[in-house]
N, C-alpha and C positions, 0 to 999 in steps of 0.2 A: 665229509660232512655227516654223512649218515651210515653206519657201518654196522653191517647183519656178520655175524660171527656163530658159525656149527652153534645155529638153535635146532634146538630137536624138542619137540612136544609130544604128551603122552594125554593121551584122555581116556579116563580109567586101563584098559588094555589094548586099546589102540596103542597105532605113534601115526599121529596126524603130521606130522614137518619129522625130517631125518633132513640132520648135516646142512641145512640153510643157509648159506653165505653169501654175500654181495655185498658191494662198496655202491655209495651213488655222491658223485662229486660235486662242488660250488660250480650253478650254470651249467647243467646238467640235468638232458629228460630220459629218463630210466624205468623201459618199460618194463613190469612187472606182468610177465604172459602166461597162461595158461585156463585149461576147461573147469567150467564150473566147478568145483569140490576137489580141485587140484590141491588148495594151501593157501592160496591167494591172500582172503579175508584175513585169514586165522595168523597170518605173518604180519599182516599191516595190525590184529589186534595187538600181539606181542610189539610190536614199534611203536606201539600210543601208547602202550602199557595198560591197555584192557584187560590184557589174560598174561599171567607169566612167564617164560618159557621153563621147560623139563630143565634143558641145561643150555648153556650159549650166552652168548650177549649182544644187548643192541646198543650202541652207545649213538646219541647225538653232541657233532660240534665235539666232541673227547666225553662226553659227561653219557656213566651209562644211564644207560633206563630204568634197571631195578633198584640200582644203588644212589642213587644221584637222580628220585623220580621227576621232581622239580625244576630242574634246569633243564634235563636232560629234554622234557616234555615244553617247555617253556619255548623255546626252540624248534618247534612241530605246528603244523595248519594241515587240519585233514579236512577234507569232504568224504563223507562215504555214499554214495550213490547220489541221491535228490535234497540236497541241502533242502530243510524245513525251514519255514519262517511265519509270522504273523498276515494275513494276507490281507487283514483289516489297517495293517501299518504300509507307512511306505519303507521303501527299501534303505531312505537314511536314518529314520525310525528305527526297524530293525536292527541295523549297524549301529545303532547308540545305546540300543537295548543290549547288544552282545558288548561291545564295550563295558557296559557298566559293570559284568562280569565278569570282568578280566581285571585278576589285580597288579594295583600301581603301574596303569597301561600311561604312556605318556600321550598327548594331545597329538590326535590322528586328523587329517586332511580328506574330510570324507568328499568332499569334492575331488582332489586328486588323485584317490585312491578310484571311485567309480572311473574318470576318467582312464587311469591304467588298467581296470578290468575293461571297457567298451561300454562304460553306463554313464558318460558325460550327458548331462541335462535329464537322468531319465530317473534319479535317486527320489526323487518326490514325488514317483507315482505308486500307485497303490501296490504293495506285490500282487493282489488279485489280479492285477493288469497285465502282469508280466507272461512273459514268452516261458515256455519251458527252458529255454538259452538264457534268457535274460537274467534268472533263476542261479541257473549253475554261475553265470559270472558272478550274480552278488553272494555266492556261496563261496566263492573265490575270493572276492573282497572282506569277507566273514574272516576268513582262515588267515587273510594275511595281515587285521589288525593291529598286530602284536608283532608285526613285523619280524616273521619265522626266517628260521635258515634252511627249513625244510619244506615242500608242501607235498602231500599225503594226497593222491585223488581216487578212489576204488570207485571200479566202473564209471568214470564220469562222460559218458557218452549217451550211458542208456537213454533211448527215447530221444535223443534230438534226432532232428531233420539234418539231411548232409548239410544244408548250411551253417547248424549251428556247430557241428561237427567243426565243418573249417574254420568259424569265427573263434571256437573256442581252443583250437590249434594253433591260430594265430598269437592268440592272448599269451598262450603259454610258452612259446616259443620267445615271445616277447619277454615275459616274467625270468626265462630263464638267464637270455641275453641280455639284457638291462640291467636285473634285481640281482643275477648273480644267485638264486634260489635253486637249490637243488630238489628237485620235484621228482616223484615216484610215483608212478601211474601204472596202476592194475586193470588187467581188461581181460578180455579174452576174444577182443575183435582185433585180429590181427592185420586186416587189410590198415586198418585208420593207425595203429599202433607202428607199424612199417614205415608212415608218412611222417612221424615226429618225434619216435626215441632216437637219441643219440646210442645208446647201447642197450640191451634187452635180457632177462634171463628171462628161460621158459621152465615152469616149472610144472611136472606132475603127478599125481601120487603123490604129495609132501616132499618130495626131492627136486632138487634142481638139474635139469638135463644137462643146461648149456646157457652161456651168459659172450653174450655178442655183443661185436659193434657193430649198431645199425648201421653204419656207412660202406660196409663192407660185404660186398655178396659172395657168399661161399660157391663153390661149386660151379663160376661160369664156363659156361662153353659155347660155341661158335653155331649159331644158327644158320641154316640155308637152305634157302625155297629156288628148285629150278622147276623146267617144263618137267610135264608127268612122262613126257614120253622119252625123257631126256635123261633120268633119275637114274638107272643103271649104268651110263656111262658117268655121270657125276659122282656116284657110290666109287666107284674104279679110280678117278682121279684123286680123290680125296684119300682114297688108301695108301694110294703112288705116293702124295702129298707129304701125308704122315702116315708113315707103316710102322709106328710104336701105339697107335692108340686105336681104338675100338669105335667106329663108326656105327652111328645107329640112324637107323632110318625111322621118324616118328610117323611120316604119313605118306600119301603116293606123290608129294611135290617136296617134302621137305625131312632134312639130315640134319643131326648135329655129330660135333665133331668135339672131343672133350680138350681146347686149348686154349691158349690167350689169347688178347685182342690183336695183339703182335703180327699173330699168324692166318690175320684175314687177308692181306695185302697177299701171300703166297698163298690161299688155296684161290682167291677172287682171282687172280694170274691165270693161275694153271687152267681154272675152268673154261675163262675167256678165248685159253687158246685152243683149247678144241672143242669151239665155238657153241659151248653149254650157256643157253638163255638163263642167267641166274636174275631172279625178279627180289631178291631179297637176301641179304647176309649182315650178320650183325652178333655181338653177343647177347645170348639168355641166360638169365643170373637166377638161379635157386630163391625163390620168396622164402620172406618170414615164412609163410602156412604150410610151405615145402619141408623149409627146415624143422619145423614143429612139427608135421606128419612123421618124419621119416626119424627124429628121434623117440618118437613115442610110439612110434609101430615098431623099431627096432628091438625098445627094453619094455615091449609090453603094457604101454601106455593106455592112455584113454580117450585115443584122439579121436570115435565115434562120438564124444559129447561135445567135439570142438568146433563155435561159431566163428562164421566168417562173414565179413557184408560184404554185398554186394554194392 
């Protein structure tokens, strides 16, 4: 649906993006990661067609961006950070005003539409009333008058409360699985981004490190908390266990051991049998903010400016 093809951007003797590529599919949440002044912005303006790329292509739905600006764009709903609106208006006001701007829009269901973003009954209140959440949905509702194939959200987190956070997880989760909308979301909070991309790239520096499936945890390995006093004869078993891999001890109660899930059944055995009190075993899977560290500390990145919520 939406296809980033080696954009590379120059601004005057900079190169702001090198080699930029990714696919984001129909029903599809694709997050867009990385530290402020990574690229982020500057990729989503090149896909709305605000700035043009050096060289590369974005095409939406087959139709590109720079050649095909109209359709291509026609096809698109962004929000960039705090959707603006009239605050003297209510919020099906403002949806009729954005309406009116849009040409040869066919007759929209603003009651159904509030309803699929979580604004059923609340479209006739004033936006001055509104919640900062309540806000981002009708900015949601905004972007998908024209009934896109794509929705565009850069940073749409900032400033909610974790509840609005979840509410508006839920929404888009919904949007994706229902409407079939391939959505792209740029952040750089990666704990909340972990919880809803279906696949992710990280990008820093203008380059792209690594493009994942969220579903998939790189790097698991087998966790295990025994007694403190117990820990060098469990170091011993665990090597007996598997003597091809490298046993680390992280604290004075707990190891990991670098294998699959497979292999909890035979070290949880072994330890049982000479009678090591194990209070804990399970696998630990590499987070998104692992992965992001350790490819940006690798090639020199800039993962000191990288936020994380708590």
């Amino acid at each position: 649906m939406l296809s980033v093809q080696n954009v590379h951007k120059k601004m005057g003797k900079a190169t702001v993006l090198t080699n930029v590529s990714f696919d984001v599919v129909p029903g599809e949440i694709f997050g867009f990661l990385g530290p402020n002044g990574a690229g982020k912005t500057t990729t989503i303006r090149i896909i709305t067609g605000l700035m043009p790329a050096t060289h590369g292509t974005v095409t939406v739905d087959g139709y590109d961006v720079a050649n095909n600006r109209q359709e291509a764009l026609s096809r698109i709903g962004a929000i960039v950070e705090n959707p603006a609106f009239y605050p003297y208006m209510t919020g099906r006001e403002n949806l009729i005003h954005a309406m009116n701007l849009i040409p040869n829009l066919k007759k929209v269901d603003l009651n159904a539409l509030g309803a699929l973003v979580g604004l059923d009954g609340k479209l006739d209140m004033k936006v001055k009333q509104y919640s900062l959440g309540m806000k981002q949905r009708l900015g949601i509702a905004r972007a998908l008058l024209h009934n896109p194939k794509v929705l565009i959200l850069d940073e749409p987190t900032n400033g909610l409360d974790p509840a609005g956070i979840a509410d508006l997880r839920n929404y888009l989760r919904h949007l994706a699985d229902h409407r079939g909308i391939a959505i792209l979301i740029s952040s750089h909070l990666l704990s909340e981004m972990e919880l809803i991309t279906d696949r992710f790239a990280i990008i820093d520096q203008g380059q792209i490190k690594s493009v994942e499936d969220g579903q998939t945890k790189a790097d698991s390995v087998i966790l295990c908390k025994v007694a403190k006093e117990q820990m060098h004869e469990a170091l011993d078993v665990a090597a007996l266990a598997f003597d091809d891999v490298k046993i680390v001890q992280q604290s004075a109660e707990s190891f990991i051991v670098p294998r699959q899930e497979t292999d909890i059944p035979v070290l949880l055995k072994q330890l049982i049998e000479r009678d090591i009190a194990v209070y804990q075993i399970g696998m630990k899977h590499e987070s998104l903010e692992e992965q992001f560290l350790k490819l940006t500390k690798k090639e020199g990145g800039t993962n000191n400016a990288f936020i994380t919520q708590q």
